[in-house]
N, C-alpha and C positions, 0 to 999 in steps of 0.2 A: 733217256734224256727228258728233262721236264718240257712240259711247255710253259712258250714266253708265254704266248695271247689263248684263247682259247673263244673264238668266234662263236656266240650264242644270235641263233635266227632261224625265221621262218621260211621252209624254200619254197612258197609264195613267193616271196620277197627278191628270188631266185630266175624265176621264170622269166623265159623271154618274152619282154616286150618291147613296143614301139621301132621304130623304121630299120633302125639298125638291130633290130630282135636282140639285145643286150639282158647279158644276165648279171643284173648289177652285182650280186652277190660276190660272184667269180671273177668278176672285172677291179671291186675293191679288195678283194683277199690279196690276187695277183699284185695288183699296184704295193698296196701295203707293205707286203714281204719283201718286193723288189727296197721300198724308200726305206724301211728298219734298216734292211741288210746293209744299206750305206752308211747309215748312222752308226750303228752296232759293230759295222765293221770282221761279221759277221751272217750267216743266213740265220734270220731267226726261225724258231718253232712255233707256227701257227696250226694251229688245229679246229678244222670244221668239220661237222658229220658232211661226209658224200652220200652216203645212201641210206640213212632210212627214210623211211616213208609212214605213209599214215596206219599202216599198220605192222609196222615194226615196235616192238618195246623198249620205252625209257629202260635199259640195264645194266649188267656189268662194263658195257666197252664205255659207256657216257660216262659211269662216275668214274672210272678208272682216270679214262681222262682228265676229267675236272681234280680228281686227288696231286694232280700232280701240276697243276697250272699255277701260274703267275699271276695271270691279269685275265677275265674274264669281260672280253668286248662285246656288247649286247648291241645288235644292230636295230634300229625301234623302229616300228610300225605301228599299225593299228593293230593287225595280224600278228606281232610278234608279242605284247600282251593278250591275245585270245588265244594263244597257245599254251597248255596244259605240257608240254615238255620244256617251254622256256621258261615257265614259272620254275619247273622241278631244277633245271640247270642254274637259276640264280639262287635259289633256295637250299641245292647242294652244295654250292660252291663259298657261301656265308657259310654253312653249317662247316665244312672243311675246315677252311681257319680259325672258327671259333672251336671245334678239337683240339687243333693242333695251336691252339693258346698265340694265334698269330692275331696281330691287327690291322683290320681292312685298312687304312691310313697310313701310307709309306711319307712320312714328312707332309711335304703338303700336295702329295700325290695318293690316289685311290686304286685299289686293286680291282675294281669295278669301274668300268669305261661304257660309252653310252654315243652310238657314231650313231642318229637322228637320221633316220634313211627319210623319213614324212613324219610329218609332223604330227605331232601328239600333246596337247596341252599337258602341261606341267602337273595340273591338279588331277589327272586321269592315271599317274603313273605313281608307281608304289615309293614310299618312301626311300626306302634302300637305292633307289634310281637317281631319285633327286635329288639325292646330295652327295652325287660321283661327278666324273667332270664328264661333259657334253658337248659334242660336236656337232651343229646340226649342218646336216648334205642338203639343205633347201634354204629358200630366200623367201619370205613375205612382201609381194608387192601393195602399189598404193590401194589396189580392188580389194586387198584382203585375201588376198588367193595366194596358195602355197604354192611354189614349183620346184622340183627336185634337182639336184645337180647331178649333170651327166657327164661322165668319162669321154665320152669320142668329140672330135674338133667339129663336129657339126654341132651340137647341142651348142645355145647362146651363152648357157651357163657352164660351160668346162671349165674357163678358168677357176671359176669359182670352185668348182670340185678337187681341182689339185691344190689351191691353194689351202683348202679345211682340209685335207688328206697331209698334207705336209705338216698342218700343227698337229694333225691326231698319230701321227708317226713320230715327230719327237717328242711327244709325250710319253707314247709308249717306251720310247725306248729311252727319256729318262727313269721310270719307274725300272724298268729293267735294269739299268745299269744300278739303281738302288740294292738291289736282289746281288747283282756282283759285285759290288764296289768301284765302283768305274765311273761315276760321276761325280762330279766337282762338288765341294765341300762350298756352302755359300760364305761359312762364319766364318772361313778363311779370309775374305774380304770384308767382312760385314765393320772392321776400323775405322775404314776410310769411309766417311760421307758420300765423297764424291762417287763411289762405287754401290750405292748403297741408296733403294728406292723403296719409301713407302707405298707399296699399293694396296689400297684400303680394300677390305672387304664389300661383297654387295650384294645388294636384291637377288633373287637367283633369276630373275629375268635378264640381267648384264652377267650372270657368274661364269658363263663361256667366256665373253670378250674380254674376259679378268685374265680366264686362265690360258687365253691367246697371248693377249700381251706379255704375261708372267713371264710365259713360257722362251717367246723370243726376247726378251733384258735377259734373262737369266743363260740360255741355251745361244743365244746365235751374238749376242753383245756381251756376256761376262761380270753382268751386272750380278750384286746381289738384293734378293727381295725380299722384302718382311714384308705384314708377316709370312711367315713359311710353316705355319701349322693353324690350324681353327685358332679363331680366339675363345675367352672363358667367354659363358653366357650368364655370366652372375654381376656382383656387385668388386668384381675384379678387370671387369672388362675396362675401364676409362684408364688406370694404373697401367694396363699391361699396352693399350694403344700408344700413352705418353713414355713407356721404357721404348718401344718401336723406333717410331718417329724423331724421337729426340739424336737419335744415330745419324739424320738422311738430311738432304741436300734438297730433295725434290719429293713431293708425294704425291700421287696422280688418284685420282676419284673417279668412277664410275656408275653415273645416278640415270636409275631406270625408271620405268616407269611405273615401279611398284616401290612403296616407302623401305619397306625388309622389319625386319625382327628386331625387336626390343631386348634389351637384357634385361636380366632380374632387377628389383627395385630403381628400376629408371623410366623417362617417360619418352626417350627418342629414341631415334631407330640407332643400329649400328652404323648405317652409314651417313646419317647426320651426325653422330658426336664425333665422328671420326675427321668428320671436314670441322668441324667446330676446335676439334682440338688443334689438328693441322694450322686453322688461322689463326688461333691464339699463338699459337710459336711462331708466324713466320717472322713480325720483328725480331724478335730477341734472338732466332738461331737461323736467320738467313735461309727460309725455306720455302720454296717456290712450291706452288701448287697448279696442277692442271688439272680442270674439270671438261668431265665430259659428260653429254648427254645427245642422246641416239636423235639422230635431226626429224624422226615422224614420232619421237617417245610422245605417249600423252599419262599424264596421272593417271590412275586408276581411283584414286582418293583425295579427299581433301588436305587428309597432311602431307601426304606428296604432293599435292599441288602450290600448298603455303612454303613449303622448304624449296622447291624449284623456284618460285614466285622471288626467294631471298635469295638466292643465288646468283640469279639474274638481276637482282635489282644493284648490289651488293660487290658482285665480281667486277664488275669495270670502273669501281673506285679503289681495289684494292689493289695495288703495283707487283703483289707478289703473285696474284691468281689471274688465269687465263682459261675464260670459261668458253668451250667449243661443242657448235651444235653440228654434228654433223659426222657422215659415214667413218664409222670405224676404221678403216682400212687409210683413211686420210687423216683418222687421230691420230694413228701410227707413225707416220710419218712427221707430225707436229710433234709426236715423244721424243722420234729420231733426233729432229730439228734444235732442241730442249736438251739434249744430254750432249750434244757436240761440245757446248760449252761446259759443261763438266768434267769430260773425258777428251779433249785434245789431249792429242799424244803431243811429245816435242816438237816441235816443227822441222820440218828437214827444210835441208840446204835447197836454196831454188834449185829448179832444173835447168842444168845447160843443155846447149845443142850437142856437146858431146854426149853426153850420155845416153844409154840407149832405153828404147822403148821394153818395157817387161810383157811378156807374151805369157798370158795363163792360156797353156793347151790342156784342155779340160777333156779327159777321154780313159774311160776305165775295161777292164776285161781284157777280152781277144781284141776289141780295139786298141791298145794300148801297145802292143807289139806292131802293128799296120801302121802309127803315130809317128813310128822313130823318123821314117825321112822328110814328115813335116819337121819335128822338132831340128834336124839337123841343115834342111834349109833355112829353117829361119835364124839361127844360131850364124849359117855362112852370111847370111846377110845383114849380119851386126846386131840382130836382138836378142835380148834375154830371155830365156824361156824358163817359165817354172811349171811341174806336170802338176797335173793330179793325184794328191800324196796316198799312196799304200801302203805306209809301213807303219805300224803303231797302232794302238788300240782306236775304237769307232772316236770318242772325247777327242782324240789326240789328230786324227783325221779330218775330226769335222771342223776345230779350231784352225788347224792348219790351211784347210779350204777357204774356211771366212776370211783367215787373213790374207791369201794372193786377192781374193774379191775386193777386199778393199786397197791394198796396194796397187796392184797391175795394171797396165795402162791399158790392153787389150785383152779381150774377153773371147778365145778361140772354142770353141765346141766342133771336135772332130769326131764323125760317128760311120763305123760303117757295116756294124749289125742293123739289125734292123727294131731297134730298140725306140717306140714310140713314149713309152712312159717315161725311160730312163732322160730323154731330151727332154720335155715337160717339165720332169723338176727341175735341171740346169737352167731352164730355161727362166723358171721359178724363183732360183738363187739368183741369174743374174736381175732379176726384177728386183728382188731386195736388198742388192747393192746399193740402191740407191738411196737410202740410208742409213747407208754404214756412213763412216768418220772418216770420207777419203779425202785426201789432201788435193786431189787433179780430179776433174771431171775423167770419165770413163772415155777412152779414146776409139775405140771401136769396136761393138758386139758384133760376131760371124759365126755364124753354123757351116761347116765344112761336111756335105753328105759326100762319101765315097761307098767301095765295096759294090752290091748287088743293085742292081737298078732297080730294087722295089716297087709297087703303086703309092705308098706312103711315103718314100725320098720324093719320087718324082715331082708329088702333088705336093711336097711343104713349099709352103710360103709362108712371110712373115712382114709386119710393119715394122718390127722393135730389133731386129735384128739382120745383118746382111748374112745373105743365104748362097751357098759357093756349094755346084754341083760339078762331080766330074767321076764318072765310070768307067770302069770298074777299080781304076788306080789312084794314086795321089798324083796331081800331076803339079809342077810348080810354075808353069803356064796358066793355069786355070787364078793361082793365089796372086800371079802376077798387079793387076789393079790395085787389089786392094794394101799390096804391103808400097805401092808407089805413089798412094794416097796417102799414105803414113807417111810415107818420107818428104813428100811433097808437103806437109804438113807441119813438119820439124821434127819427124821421126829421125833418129842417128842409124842410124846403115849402111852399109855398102853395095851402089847399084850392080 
């Protein structure tokens, strides 16, 4: 069987350090494969050397490997460019495809992936690196000091680690599903306006937070995005933005703090002509623009400084642009904010007091069989319950999942493996409900820990979600409260 990934890294990079002696390495493979396999629907094929060492030889079992991979994820270091077998492994694996007359470019995805373990300035790393897509696993504070994101709930920065781990997992396995055919066709949609987002190309200092966003309009809301391949870098570039654009409703801009690349015989960047064109249209075709700029960006130059200088001067006179300084993760939510009005679904009938509350019981595996006499209590006591879908390809799964997250009034998570990453991301999805297109606010988040009294059930705790322990069984005593708060609340039930 091929491989999907094929992990390229320094086991430096590996070794255990700091209080909980973690081997990052091991701890992002594990996670990784766990979050594909739920996408993918599917256990993916990831492959990493376990054992050589520094004196074993670059040989048969490496390229063997690499002859047969899909996507080649380079974990980056300082250390993982000073190695003499990661050069050979990226070097093998370009040489592969261009043999077998393949091209690294799957649409507007890369067969070469770049998960930013520490930081590495841009201009220190090989071409071929820089223009793949990028996840960095660290944050840059106001001191200028890098700090890496860590796996385990004690580190400050976890969230932040599953959260990048969640876009660099549906990315992967959008590109995979390219390789099988199982991903959604965009120009299927690409008709309708209203479906349908320019997001401009940028600086490669914002090209992560591009291919973040993309990623979620495209993957977790249904959107389609152009463009969806590089643009020309010639005297065809202004023509090919204006066939784009002229399709969308909405086009969103991401201006960093570097100006970006020129096309041939022109004197602006691509991502100034690209807002220049956007504003030229929004009269005549009704097209709203959102800019964003990173809230500590500073120019590096004076024409990025005179183009920010107009944007700012410029944007809050114009009714169709809405220019925003500030963290990415809360732009998001402003896009959320911005497309509701494009994408309302019909309105449903209000809700009466007869009708009952919908219960997403969220729980997969051997959990899922230990589930049933939740599900059938809460069923006796008048609510609707929808599971966690397993039937159908990973696309068909994962869409089906978004939609109880935006419909369902209750957000149930019942676990009683001992599955710490698997809750992480649920826990993940229900964060990003909150900008889905729901019609009711979310009526109540609960983690239900049963099964094995572990050290990790014992010790969860939460602010964002109610936490409901009871060992070793289900007990419906324990769920008592909280479904009597629901109904105490205008839930429909039967006490």
């Amino acid at each position: 069987m091929d491989n999907d990934v094929f992990i390229s890294f320094t086991h430096t990079d590996n070794q255990p350090w700091g209080p909980k002696q973690d081997c990052w390495i091991s701890s992002f493979h594990e996670s990784l494969e766990t979050r594909m396999g739920q996408l993918l629907g599917r256990r993916p094929v990831i492959w990493r050397d376990l054992k050589l060492s520094g004196t074993d030889k670059f040989g048969d079992e490496i390229l063997k490997q690499i002859s047969k991979t899909r996507v080649l994820l380079s974990v980056v270091s300082p250390t993982y460019f000073a190695s003499e077998w990661c050069t050979k492994e990226r070097v093998a694996f370009l040489n592969t495809i261009k043999a077998a007359g393949q091209p690294a470019p799957l649409g507007n995805s890369s067969r070469i992936c770049r998960a930013v373990k520490t930081h590495v300035p841009l201009e220190d790393q090989p071409e071929e690196l820089t223009e793949t897509l990028g996840f960095a696993f660290y944050r840059q504070e106001a001191s200028g000091r890098f700090h890496e994101f860590k796996s385990y709930h004690e580190s400050p920065l976890c969230s932040h680690y599953w959260l990048k781990l969640e876009e660099l997992a549906f990315d992967l396995a959008h590109v995979i599903g390219k390789f099988e055919g199982t991903e959604s066709q965009p120009q299927q949609r690409a008709a309708d306006p209203k479906r349908t987002i320019y997001l401009a190309e940028t600086a490669s200092d914002v090209r992560g937070e591009r291919q973040s966003i993309a990623l979620e309009l495209s993957e977790g809301r249904g959107f389609a995005v152009v463009p969806d391949h590089a643009l020309p870098n010639d005297n065809t570039f202004r023509d090919t933005v204006e066939k784009h654009i002229s399709g969308c409703r909405l086009s969103i801009h991401l201006v960093g703090a570097k100006y970006g690349a020129i096309p041939e015989d022109d004197e602006k960047s691509t991502v100034e002509i690209q807002h220049e064109i956007a504003a030229n249209r929004a009269t005549a075709n009704r097209l709203s623009r959102l800019i964003w700029i990173p809230a500590a960006a500073e120019p590096v130059d004076a024409r990025q400084a005179a183009f920010v200088e107009r944007l700012e001067q410029h944007a809050p006179e114009d009714p169709a642009a809405r220019l925003h300084r500030t963290e990415i993760e809360e732009f998001k939510t402003i896009i959320a904010d911005t497309l509701a009005e494009l994408d309302k679904p019909p309105q449903d009938p209000p809700r009466t007091e007869r009708d009952p509350l919908w219960f997403y019981l969220i729980c997969e595996g051997e959990d899922s069989a230990k589930a049933n006499p939740v599900a059938e209590h809460l069923f006796d006591r008048g609510f609707e319950v929808k599971r966690s879908p397993v039937d159908g390809s990973g696309a068909v799964i994962r869409k089906l999942h978004y939609e109880y997250l935006r419909v369902c009034d209750v957000m149930f998570i019942f676990l009683c493996e001992d599955r710490q990453t698997w809750l992480d991301m649920k826990l993940i999805d229900l964060r990003k409900a909150r900008g889905f297109d729901r019609q009711m606010p979310i009526r109540k988040k609960a983690v239900y820990l049963s099964g094995r009294p572990t050290p990790f059930k014992q010790g969860f705790r939460s602010h964002e979600v109610e936490v409901i322990k009871h060992f070793p069984d289900f007990s419906e005593e324990a769920l008592r409260p909280m479904l009597e708060s629901l109904q105490s609340n205008g839930g429909q039930g039967s006490g």
